[in-house]
C-alpha positions as a Markdown table, in Angstrom:
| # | Residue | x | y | z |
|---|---|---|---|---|
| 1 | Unk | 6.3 | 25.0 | 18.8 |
| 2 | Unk | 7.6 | 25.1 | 22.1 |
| 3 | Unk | 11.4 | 26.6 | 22.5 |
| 4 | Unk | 14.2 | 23.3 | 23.2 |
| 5 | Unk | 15.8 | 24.3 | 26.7 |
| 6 | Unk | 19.7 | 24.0 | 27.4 |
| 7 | Unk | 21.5 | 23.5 | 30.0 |
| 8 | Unk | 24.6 | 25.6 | 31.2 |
| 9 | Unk | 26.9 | 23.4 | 29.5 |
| 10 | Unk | 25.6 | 24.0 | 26.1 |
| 11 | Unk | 28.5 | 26.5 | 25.0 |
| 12 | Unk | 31.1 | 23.6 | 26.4 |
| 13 | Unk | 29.2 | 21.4 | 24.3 |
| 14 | Unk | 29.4 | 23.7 | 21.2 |
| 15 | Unk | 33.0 | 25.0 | 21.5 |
| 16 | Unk | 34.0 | 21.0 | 21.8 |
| 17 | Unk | 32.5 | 20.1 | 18.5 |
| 18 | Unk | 29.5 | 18.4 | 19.7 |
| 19 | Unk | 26.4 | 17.0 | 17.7 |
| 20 | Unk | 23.4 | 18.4 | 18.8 |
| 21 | Unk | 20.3 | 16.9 | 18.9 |
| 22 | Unk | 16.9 | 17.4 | 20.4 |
| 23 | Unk | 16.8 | 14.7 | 23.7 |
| 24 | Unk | 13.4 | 15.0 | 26.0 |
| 25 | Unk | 13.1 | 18.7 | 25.1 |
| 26 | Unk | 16.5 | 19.5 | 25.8 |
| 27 | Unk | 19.5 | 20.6 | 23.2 |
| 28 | Unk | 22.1 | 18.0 | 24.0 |
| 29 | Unk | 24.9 | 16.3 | 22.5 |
| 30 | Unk | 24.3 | 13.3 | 21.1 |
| 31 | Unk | 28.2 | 12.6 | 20.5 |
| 32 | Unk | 31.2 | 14.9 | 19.8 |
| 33 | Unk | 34.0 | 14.5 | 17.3 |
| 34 | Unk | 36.0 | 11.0 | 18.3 |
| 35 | Unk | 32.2 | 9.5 | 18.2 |
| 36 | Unk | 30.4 | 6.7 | 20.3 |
| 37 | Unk | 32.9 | 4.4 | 19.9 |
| 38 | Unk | 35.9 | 6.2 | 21.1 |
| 39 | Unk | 33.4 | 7.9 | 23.7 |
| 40 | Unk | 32.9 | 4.4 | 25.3 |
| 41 | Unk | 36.0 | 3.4 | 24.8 |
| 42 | Unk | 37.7 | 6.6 | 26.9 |
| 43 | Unk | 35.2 | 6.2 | 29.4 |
| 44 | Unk | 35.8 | 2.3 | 30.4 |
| 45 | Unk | 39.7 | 3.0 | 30.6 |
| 46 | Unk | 40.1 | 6.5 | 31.6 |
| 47 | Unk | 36.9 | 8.9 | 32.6 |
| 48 | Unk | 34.4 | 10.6 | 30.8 |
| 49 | Unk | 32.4 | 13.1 | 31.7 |
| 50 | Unk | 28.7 | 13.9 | 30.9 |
| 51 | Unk | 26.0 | 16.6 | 31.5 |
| 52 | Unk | 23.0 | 15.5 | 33.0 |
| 53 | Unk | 21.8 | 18.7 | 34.0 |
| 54 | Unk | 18.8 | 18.0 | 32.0 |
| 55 | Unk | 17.8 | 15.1 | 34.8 |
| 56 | Unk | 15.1 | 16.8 | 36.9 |
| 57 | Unk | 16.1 | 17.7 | 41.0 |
| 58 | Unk | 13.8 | 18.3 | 43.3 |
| 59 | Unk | 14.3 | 18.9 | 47.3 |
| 60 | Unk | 12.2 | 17.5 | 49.6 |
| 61 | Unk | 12.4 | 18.9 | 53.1 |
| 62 | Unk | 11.0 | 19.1 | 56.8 |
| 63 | Unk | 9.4 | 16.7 | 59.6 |
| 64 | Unk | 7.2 | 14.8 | 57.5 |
| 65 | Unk | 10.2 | 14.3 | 54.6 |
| 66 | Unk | 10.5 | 10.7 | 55.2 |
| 67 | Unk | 6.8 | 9.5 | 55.9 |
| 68 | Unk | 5.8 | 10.8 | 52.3 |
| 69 | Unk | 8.6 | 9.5 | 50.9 |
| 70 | Unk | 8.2 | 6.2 | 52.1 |
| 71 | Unk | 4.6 | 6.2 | 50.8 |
| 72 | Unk | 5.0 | 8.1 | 47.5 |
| 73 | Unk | 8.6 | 6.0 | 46.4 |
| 74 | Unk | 8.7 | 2.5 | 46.5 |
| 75 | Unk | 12.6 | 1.7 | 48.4 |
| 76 | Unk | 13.4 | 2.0 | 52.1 |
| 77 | Unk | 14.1 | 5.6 | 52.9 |
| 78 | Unk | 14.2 | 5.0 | 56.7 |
| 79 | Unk | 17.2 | 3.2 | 55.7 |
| 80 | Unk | 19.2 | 6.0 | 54.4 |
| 81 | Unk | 21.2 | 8.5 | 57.2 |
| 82 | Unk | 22.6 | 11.6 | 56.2 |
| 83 | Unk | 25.5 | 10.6 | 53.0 |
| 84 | Unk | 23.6 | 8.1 | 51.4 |
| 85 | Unk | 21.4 | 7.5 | 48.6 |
| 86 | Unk | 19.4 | 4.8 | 47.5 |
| 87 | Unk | 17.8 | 3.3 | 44.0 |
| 88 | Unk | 14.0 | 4.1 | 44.1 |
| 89 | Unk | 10.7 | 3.6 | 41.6 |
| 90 | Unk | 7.7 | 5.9 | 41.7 |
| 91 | Unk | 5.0 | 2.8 | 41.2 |
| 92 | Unk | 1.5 | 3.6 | 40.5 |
| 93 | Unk | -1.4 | 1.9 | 41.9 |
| 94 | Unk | -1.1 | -1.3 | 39.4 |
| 95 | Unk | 2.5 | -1.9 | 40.2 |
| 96 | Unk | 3.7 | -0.5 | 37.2 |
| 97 | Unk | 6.2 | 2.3 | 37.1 |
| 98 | Unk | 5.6 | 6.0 | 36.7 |
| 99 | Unk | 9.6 | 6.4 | 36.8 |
| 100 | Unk | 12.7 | 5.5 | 38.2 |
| 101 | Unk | 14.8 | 7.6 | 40.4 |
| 102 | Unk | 17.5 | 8.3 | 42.5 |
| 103 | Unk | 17.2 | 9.7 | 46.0 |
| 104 | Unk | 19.9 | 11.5 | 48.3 |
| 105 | Unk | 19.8 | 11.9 | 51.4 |
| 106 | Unk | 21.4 | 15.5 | 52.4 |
| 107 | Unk | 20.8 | 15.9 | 56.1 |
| 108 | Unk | 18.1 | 15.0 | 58.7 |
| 109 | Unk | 14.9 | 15.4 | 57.3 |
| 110 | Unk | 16.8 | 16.8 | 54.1 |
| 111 | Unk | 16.8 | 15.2 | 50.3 |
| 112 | Unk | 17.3 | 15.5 | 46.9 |
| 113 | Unk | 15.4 | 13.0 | 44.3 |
| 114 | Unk | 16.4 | 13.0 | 40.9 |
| 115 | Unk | 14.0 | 11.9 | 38.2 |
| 116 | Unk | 14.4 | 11.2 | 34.2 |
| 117 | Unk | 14.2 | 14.0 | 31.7 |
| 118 | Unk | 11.6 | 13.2 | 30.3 |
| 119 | Unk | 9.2 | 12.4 | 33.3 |
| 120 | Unk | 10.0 | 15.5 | 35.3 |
| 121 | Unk | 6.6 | 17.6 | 34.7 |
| 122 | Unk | 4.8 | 14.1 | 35.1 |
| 123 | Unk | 6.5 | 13.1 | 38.0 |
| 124 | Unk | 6.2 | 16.7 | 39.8 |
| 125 | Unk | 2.5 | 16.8 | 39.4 |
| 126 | Unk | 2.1 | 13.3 | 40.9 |
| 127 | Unk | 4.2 | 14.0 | 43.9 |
| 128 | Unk | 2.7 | 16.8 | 44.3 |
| 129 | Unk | -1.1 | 15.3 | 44.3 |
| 130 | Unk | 0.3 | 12.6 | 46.5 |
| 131 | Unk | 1.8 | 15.5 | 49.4 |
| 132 | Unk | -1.7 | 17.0 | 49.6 |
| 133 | Unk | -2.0 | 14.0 | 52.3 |
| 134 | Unk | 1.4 | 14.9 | 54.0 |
| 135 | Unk | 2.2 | 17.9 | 56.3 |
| 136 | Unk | 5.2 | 19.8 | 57.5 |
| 137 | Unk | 6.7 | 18.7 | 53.9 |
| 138 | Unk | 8.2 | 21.0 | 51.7 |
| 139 | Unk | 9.4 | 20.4 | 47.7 |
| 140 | Unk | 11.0 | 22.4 | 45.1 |
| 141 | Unk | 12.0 | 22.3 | 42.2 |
| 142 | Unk | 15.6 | 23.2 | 42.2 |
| 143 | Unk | 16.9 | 21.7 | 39.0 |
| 144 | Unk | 17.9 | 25.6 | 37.7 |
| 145 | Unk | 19.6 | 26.5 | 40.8 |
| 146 | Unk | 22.6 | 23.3 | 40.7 |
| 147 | Unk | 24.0 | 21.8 | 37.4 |
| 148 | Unk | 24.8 | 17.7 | 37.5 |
| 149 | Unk | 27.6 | 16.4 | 35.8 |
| 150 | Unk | 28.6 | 12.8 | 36.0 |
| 151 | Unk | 32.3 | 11.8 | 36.0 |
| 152 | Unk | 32.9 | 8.0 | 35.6 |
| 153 | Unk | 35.4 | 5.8 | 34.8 |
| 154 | Unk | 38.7 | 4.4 | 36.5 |
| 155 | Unk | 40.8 | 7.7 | 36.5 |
| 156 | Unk | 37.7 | 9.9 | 38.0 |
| 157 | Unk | 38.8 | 9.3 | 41.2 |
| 158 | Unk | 42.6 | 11.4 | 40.3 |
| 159 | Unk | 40.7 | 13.8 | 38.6 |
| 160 | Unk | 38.3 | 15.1 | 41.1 |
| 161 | Unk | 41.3 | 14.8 | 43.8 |
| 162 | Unk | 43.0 | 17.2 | 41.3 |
| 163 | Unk | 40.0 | 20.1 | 41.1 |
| 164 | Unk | 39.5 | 20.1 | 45.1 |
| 165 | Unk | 40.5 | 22.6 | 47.2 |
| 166 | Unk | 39.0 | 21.0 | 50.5 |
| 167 | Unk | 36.9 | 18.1 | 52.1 |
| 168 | Unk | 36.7 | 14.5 | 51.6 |
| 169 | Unk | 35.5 | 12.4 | 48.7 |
| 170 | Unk | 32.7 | 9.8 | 49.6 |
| 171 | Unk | 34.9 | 7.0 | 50.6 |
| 172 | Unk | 32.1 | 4.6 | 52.2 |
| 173 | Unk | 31.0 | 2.9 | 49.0 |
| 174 | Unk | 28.8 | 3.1 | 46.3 |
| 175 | Unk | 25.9 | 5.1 | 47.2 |
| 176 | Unk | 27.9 | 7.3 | 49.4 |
| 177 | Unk | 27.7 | 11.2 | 49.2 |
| 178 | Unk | 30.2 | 14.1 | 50.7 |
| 179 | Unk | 30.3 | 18.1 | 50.2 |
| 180 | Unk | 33.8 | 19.1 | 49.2 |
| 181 | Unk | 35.1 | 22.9 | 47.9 |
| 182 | Unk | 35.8 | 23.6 | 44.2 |
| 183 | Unk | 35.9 | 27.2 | 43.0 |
| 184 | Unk | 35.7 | 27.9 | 46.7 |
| 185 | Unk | 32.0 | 26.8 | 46.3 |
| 186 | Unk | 30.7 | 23.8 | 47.9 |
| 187 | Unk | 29.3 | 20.9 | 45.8 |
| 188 | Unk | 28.1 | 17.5 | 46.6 |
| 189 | Unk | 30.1 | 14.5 | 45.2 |
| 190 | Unk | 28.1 | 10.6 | 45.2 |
| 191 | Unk | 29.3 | 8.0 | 44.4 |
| 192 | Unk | 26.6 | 6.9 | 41.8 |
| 193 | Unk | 26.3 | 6.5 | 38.1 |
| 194 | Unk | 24.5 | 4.9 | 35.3 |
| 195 | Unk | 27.8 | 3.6 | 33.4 |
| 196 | Unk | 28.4 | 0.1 | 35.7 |
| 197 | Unk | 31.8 | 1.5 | 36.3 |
| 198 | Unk | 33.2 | 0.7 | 39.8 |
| 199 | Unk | 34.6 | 4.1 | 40.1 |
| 200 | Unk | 32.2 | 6.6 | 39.5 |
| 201 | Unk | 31.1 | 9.8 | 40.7 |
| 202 | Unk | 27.8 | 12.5 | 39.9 |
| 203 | Unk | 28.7 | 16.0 | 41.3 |
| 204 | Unk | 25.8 | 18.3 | 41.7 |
| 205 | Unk | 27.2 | 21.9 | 41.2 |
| 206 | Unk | 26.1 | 25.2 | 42.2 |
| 207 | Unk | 24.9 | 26.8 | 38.9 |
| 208 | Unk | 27.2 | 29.9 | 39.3 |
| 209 | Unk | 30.5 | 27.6 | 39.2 |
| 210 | Unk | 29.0 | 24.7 | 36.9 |
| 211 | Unk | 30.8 | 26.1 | 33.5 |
| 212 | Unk | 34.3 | 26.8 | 35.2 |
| 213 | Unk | 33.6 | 22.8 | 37.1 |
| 214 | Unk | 33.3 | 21.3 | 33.6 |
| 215 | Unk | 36.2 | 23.1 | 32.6 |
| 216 | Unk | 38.6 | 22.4 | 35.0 |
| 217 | Unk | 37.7 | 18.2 | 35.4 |
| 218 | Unk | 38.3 | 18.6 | 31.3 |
| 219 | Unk | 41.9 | 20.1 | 32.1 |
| 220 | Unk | 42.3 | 17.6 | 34.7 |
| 221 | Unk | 41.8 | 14.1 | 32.1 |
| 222 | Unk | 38.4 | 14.2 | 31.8 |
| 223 | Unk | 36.2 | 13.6 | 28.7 |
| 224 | Unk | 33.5 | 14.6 | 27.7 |
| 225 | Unk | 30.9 | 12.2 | 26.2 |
| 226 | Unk | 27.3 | 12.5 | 24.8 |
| 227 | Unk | 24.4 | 11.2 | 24.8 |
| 228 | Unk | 25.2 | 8.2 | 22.7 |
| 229 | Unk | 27.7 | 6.3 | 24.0 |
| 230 | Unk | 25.9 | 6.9 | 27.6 |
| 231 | Unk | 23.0 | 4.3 | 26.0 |
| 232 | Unk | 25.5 | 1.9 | 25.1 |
| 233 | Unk | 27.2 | 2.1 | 28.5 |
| 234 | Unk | 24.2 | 1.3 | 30.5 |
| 235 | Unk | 22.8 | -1.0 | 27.9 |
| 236 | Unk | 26.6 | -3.0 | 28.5 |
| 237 | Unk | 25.8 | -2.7 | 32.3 |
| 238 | Unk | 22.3 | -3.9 | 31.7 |
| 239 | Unk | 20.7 | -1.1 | 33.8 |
| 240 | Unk | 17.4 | -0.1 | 32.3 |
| 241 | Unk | 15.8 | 2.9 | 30.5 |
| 242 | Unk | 12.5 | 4.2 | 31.0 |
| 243 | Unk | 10.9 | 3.5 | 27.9 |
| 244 | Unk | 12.5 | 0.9 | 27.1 |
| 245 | Unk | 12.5 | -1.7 | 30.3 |
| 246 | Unk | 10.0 | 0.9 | 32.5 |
| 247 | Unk | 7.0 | 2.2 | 31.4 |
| 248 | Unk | 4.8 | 0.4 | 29.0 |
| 249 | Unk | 5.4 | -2.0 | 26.5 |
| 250 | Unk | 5.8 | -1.5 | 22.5 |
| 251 | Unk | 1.7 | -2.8 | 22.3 |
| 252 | Unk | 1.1 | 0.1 | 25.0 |
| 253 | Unk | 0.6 | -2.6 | 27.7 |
| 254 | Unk | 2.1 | -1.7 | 31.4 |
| 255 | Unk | 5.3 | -3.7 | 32.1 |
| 256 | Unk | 4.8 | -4.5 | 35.6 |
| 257 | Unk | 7.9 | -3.2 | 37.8 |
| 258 | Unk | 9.4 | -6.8 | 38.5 |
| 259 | Unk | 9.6 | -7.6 | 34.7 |
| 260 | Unk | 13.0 | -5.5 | 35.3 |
| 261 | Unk | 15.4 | -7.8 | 37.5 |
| 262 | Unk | 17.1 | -4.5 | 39.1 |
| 263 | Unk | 13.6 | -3.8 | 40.6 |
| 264 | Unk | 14.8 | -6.1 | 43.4 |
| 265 | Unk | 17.1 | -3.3 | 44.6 |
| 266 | Unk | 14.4 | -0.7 | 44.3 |
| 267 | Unk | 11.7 | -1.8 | 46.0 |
| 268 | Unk | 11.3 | -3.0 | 49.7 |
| 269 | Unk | 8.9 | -4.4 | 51.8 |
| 270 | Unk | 10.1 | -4.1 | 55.4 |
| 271 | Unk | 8.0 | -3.3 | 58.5 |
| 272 | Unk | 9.8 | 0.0 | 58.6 |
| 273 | Unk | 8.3 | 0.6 | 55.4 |
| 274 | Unk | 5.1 | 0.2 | 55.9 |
| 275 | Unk | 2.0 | 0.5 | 53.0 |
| 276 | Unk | 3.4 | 2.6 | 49.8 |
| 277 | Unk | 1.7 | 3.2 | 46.3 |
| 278 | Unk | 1.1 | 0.1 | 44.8 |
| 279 | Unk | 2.2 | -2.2 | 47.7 |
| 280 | Unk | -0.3 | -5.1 | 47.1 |
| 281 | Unk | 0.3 | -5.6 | 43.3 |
| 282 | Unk | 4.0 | -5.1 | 44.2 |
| 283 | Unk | 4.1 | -7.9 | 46.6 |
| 284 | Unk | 2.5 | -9.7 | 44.7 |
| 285 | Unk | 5.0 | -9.8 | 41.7 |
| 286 | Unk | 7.9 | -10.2 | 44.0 |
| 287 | Unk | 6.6 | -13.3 | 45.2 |
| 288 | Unk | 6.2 | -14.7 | 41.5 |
| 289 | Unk | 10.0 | -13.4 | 40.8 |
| 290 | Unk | 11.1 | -15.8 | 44.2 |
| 291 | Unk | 9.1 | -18.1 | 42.9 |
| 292 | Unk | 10.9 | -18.6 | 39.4 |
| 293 | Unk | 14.0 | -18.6 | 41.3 |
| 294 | Unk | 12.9 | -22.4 | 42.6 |
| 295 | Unk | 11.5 | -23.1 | 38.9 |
| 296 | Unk | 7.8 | -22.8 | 40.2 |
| 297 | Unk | 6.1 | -21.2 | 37.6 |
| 298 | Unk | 2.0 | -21.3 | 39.1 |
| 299 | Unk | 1.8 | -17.5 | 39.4 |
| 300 | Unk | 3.1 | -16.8 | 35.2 |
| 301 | Unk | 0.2 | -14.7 | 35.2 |
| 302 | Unk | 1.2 | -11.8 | 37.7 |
| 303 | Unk | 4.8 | -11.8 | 35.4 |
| 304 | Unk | 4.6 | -13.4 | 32.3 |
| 305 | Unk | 7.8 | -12.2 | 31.3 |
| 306 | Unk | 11.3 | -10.6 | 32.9 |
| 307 | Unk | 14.3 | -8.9 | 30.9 |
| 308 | Unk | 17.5 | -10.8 | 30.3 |
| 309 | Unk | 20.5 | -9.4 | 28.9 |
| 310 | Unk | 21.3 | -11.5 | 25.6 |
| 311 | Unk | 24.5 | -11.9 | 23.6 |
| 312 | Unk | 24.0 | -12.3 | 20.1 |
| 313 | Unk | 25.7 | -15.6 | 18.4 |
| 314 | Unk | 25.8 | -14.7 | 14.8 |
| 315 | Unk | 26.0 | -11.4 | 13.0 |
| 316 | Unk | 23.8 | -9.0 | 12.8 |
| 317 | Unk | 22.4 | -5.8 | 15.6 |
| 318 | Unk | 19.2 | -6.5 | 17.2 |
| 319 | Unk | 17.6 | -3.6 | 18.0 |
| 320 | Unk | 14.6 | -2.6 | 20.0 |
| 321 | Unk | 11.2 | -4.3 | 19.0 |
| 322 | Unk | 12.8 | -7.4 | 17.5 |
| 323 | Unk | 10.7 | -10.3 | 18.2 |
| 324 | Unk | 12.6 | -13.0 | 20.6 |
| 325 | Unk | 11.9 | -16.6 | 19.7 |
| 326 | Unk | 12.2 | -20.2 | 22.2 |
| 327 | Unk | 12.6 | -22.5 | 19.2 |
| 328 | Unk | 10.0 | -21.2 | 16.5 |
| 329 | Unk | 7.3 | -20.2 | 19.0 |
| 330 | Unk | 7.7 | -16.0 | 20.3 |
| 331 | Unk | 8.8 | -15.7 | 23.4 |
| 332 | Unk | 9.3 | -12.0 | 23.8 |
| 333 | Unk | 10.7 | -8.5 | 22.3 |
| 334 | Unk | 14.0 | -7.1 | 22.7 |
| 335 | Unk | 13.8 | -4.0 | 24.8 |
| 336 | Unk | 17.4 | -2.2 | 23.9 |
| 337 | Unk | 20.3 | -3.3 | 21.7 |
| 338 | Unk | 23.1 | -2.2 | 20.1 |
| 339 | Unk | 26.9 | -3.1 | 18.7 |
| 340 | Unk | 29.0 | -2.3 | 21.9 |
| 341 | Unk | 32.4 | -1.7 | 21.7 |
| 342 | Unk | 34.7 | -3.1 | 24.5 |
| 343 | Unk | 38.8 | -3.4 | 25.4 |
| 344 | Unk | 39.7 | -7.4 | 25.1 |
| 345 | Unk | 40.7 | -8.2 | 28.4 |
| 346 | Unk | 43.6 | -9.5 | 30.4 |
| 347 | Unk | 44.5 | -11.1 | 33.6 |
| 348 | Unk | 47.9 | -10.1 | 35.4 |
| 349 | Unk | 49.1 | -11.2 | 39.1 |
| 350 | Unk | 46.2 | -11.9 | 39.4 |
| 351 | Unk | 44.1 | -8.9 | 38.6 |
| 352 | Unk | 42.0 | -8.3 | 35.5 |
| 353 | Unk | 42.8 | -5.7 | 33.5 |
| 354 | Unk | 42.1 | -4.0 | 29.8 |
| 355 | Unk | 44.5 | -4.6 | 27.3 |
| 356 | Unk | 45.1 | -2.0 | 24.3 |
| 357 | Unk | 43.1 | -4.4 | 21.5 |
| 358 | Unk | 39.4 | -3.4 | 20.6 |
| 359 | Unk | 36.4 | -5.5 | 19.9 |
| 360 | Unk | 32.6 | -5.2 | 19.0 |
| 361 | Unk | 29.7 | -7.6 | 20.4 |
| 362 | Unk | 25.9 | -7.3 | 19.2 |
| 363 | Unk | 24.1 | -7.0 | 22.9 |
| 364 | Unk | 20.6 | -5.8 | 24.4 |
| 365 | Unk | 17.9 | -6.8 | 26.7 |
| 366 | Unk | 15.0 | -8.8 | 26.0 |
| 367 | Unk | 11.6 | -9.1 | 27.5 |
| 368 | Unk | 11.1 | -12.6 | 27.5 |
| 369 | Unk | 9.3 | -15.6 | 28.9 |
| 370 | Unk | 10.1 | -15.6 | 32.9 |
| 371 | Unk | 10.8 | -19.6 | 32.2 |
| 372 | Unk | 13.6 | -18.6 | 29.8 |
| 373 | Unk | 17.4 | -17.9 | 31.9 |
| 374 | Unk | 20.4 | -17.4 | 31.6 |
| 375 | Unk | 22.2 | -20.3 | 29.2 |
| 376 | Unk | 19.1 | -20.7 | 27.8 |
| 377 | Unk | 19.3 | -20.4 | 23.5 |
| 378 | Unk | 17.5 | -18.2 | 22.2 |
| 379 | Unk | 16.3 | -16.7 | 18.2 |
| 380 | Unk | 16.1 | -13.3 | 17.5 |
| 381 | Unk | 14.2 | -12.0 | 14.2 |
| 382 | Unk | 16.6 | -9.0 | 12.3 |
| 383 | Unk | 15.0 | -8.2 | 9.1 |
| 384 | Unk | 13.5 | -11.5 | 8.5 |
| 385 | Unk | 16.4 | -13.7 | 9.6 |
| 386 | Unk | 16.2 | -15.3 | 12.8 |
| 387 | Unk | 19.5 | -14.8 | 14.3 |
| 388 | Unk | 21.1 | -17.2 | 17.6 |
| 389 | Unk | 21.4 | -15.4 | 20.4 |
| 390 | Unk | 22.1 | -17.0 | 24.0 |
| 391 | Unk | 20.7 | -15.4 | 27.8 |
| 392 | Unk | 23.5 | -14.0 | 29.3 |
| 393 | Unk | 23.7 | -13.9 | 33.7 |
| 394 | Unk | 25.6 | -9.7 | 32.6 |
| 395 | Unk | 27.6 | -8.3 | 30.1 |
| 396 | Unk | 30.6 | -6.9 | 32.7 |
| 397 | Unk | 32.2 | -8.1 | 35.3 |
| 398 | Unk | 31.8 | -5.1 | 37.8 |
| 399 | Unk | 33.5 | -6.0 | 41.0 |
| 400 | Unk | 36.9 | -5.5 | 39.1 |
| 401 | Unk | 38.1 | -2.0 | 40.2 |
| 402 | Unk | 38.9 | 0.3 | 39.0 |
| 403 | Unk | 38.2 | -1.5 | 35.7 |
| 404 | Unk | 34.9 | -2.9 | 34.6 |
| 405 | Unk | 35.7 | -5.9 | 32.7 |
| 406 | Unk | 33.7 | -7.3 | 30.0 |
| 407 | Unk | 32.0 | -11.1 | 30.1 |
| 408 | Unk | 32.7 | -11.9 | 26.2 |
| 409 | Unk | 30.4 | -15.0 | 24.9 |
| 410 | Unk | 32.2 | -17.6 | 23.4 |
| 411 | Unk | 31.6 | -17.4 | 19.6 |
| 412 | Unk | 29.7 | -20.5 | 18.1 |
């Protein structure tokens, strides 16, 4: 039985009263004492903070950086200058996805590419069977030599102004990166996140200074937040898990890459880019998804289904494998659900904003039928009862800074 690794955060975790569980091989906390609710709560109207050291970082360096990445990932890298990042997939050969990632871009010829937990040994030995065809490229593995936190919510921005002694914060956008001093250490602040908040931040954190870091942005307003309540966050934002929306399907079939709608951002087929693993097949399903658009449905059979975020209408919590109904024939399986809290919301002069009153919605994504969209009705089995559901276009409202607002359903 192989040990369960931690990462330096693991005494912060203990000494706040975490619950620890076992997460991709990795002692992490699941949620701490306030619990999931209060955890999404804090983090949607103030800022909470979460380790993702576990994520897996590797460096990709030198002259021939950006040919292999352009071949081995599946976004636009020639698109990227030094302070930006980009969202990426690693696509096999099928046009299904091996993982999705993030990639920074760190200098000329210089990157960072962070992969899921999980996926990291996987994703590693493809890379590295795909650079046997590259030269004057280096990669490491340098997730033990920098910790990653991720600081998001509307009052991260005061928070990391508070903990640095120089440098600028990223202030071109999302996606942009800077280096700034804390601890009289260098570390690199992006402005990226897997929350949908507007203001969000991931701080990658020389390993030496990553325990007093946490402390200090903890001092400063900062929450910390578990594994938990970072699920129903994402799930709210609709961003996908691997597992889940990635990867194969609950029958073990592949899920091709543009069954997720966010793969649009992902994955590019420009001149700069050039051929990449899994190009054709790629192409392929991006023409059926611009096809649906125009209600042309003649190429079903390259993407029989896409996931929609759904709303549920009566009560219940559909969870993951539920069986999606279009009147009484099956139309698909829900692919991640949950009861999400949110803060009823308000407009004033103009501007929305969170008021102080709670409520609960049952939410998810669904792989359905690609003829099925959004204001379409929908039946959802739970336990033998089909529940009413409806296909919603997003469950927040995310050009709303420094709030993300939620986009509550009508009730029936």
């Amino acid at each position: 039985m192989s040990t369960l690794k931690k990462t330096i955060f693991y005494d912060q975790h203990v000494a706040g009263g975490a619950k620890i569980v076992d997460f991709a091989g990795w002692q992490m906390p699941i949620q701490y004492a306030s619990g999931i609710v209060a955890e999404h709560l804090t983090t949607r109207k103030q800022a909470g903070l979460f380790d993702v050291s576990h994520m897996g970082r590797f460096s990709i360096n030198g002259p021939g950086a950006l040919a292999f990445l352009q071949y081995a990932l599946t976004n636009d890298a020639s698109k990227l200058t030094p302070g930006m990042s980009q969202y990426t997939i690693l696509a096999n050969t099928t046009g299904g996805a091996i993982d999705d990632a993030y990639l920074y871009m760190t200098g000329k010829g210089e990157f960072i590419l962070v992969v899921n937990a999980a996926n990291k040994e996987k994703d590693w030995e493809h890379l590295q069977n795909v650079l046997q065809n590259f030269s004057d490229v280096k990669m490491a593995d340098i997730s033990n030599l920098m910790a990653m936190v991720s600081l998001q919510g509307p009052k991260s921005t005061e928070i990391l102004r508070n903990i640095v002694q120089s440098g600028c914060l990223p202030h071109a956008g999302r996606n942009a990166l800077s280096h700034v001093t804390v601890e009289n250490t260098q570390i690199m602040v992006s402005q990226t996140g897997y929350t949908g908040e507007p203001v969000c931040y991931e701080l990658f954190i020389p390993i030496e200074i990553a325990p007093k870091t946490w402390d200090l942005l903890c001092a400063n307003g900062a929450t910390p937040i578990g594994l938990g309540a970072r699920d129903t966050l994402r799930l709210e934002a609709a961003l996908p898990l691997y597992g889940h929306e990635y990867g194969c399907d609950t029958t073990g079939k592949e899920i091709p890459i543009f069954t997720c709608l966010l793969a649009q951002f992902g994955v590019k087929f420009t001149e700069q880019k050039g051929d990449f693993i899994g190009r054709e097949p790629l192409w392929a399903q991006h023409n059926a998804a611009e096809a649906f658009k125009q209600k042309d449905y003649s190429s079903i059979d390259i993407l029989p289904q896409q996931i929609r975020p759904f709303a549920l209408l009566g009560k219940g919590i559909a969870r993951d494998g539920c069986t999606v109904y279009n009147n009484d024939s099956p139309a698909g399986t829900v692919t991640s659900g949950t009861m999400a809290p949110y803060w009823v919301p308000f407009e004033q002069d103009g501007q929305a904003r969170l008021s102080d009153e709670t409520g609960k919605r049952a939410i998810g994504l669904a792989m359905i039928d690609s003829r099925l969209t959004s204001g379409d009705s929908i039946g959802i089995d739970i336990r033998g009862k089909k529940i009413d559901a409806i296909i919603v276009p997003s469950h927040l409202e995310r050009n709303t800074e420094p709030f993300a607002i939620p986009r509550l359903t009508p009730s029936p």
